[in-house]
C-alpha positions in Angstrom: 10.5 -4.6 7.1 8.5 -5.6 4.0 7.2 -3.5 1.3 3.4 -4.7 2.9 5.0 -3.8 6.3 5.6 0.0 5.0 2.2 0.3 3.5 0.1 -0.7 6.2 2.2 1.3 8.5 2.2 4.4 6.2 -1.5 4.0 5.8 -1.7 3.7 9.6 0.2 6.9 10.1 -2.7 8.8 7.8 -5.1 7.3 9.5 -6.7 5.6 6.5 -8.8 2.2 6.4 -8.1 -0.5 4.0 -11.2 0.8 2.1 -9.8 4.6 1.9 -6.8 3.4 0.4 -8.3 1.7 -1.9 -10.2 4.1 -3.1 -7.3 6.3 -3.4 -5.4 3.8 -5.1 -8.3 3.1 -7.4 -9.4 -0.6 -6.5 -13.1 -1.2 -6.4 -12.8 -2.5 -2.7 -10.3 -3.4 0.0 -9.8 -6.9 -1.0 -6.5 -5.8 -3.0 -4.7 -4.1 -0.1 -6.4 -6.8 2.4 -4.2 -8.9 0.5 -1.1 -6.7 0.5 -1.4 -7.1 4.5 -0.5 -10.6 3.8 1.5 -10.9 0.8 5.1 -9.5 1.9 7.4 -8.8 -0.8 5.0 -10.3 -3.8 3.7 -6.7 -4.9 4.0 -6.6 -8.2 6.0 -2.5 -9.4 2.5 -1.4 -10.8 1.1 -2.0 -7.6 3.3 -0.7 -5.3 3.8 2.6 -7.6 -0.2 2.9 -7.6 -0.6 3.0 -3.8 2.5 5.2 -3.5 1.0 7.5 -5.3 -2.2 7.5 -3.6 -0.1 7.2 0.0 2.1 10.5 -1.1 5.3 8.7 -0.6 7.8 7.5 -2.9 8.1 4.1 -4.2 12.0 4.0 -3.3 10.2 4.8 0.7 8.1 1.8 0.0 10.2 -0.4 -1.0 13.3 0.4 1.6 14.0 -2.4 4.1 
């Protein structure tokens, strides 16, 4: 499982839309995780710590194969 596998999934799980967890995360829109969907293991560690936080998981859960 991909680190974009375990964020869509997690977000899934709280029932949140591309555009909620965004907002959480603090993009301007959904184009950012839209892209995560797609992207695999490219997230940069800034990225992947930002929509941890705003998931409530750890990045070590995120990033976990």
């Amino acid at each position: 499982m991909t680190v974009a596998d375990r964020i869509r999934e997690k977000r899934i799980e709280l029932d949140l839309s591309q555009t909620d967890l965004a907002k959480r995360a603090g993009y301007s829109d959904r184009t950012t995780i839209s892209k995560f969907d797609h992207m695999g293991n490219e997230i940069t560690m800034k990225q992947i710590r930002r929509v941890a936080k705003a998931l409530g998981v750890s990045t070590a859960y995120l990033m976990t194969t």
